[in-house]
N, C-alpha and C positions, 0 to 999 in steps of 0.2 A: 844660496844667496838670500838674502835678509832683506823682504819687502816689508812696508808701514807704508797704511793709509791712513790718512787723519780724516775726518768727518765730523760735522756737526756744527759747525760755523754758522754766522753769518749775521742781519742786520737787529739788534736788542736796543731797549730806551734801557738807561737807567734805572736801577733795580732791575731790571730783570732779568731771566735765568737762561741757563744752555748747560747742554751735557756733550761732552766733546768723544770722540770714541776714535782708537786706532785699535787699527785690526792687521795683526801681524803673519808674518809665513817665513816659512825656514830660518824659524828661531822658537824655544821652548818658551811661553810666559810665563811656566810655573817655577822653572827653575832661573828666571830672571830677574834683576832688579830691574822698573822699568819709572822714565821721567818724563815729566814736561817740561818745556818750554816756549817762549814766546817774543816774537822779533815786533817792535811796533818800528813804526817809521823814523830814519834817520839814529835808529837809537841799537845796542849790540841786542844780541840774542841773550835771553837772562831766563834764568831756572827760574820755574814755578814751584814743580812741586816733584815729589818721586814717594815709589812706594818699592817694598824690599821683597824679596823670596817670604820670608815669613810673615808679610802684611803690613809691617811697619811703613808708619807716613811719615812723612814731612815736608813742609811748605815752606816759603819764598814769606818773611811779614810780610809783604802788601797783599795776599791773599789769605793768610791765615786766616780763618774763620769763620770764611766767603764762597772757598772754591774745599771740594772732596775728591781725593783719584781713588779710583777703587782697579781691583785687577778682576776678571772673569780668565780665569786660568784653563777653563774649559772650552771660549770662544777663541783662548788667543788673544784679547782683548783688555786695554788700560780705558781707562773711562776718565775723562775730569769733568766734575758737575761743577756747574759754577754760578752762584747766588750774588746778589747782589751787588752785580755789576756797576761798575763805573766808566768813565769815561778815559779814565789810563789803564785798561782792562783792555784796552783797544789795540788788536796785533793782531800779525798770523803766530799761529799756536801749533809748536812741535812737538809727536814724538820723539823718545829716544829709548832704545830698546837694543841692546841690555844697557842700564843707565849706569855711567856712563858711558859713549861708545861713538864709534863717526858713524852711525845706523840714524838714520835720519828719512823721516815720510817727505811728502810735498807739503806739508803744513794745510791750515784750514784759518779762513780767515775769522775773524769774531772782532766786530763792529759795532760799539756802542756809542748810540747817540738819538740826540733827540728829535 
């Protein structure tokens, strides 16, 4: 069975930064493609970002150039760093592992504001 924890949430002003982590069990991260995503209020769940078995990214525009997912394939572990935040940055924020897949954590919340 295929648990995800997301971590690393919570209250940021604009500009500034968070590193988000899910940490996975009974599923491989190395041989997995794994995603984020993120639900803000009222509004559907929408891809950020994903990164591939062989490392390859890619991102969502509205965070392009903002937000970095990295994989630790040794922890089990998708990382999304995330820089200079805004105020529609603002959701709980999903893993999804193997990306895509209905494998889904409890989310973590990430609130920015002033």
């Amino acid at each position: 069975q295929v648990q995800l924890v997301e971590s690393g949430g919570g209250l940021v002003q604009p500009g500034g930064s968070l590193k988000l982590s899910c940490a996975g069990s009974g599923i491989i991260f190395k041989t997995s493609d794994c995603g984020w995503y993120r639900q803000a209020p009222g509004k559907q769940r929408e891809w950020v970002a994903g990164i591939l078995k062989d490392g390859f990214a890619a991102y969502a525009a509205s965070v392009k150039g903002r937000f970095t997912i990295t994989k630790d394939n040794a922890e089990n572990t998708v990382y999304l760093q995330m820089n200079s935040l805004n105020l529609e940055d603002t959701a709980v924020y999903y893993c999804n592992v193997p990306w895509p897949s209905a494998n889904w954590g409890q989310g973590t919340q990430v609130t920015v504001s002033h």
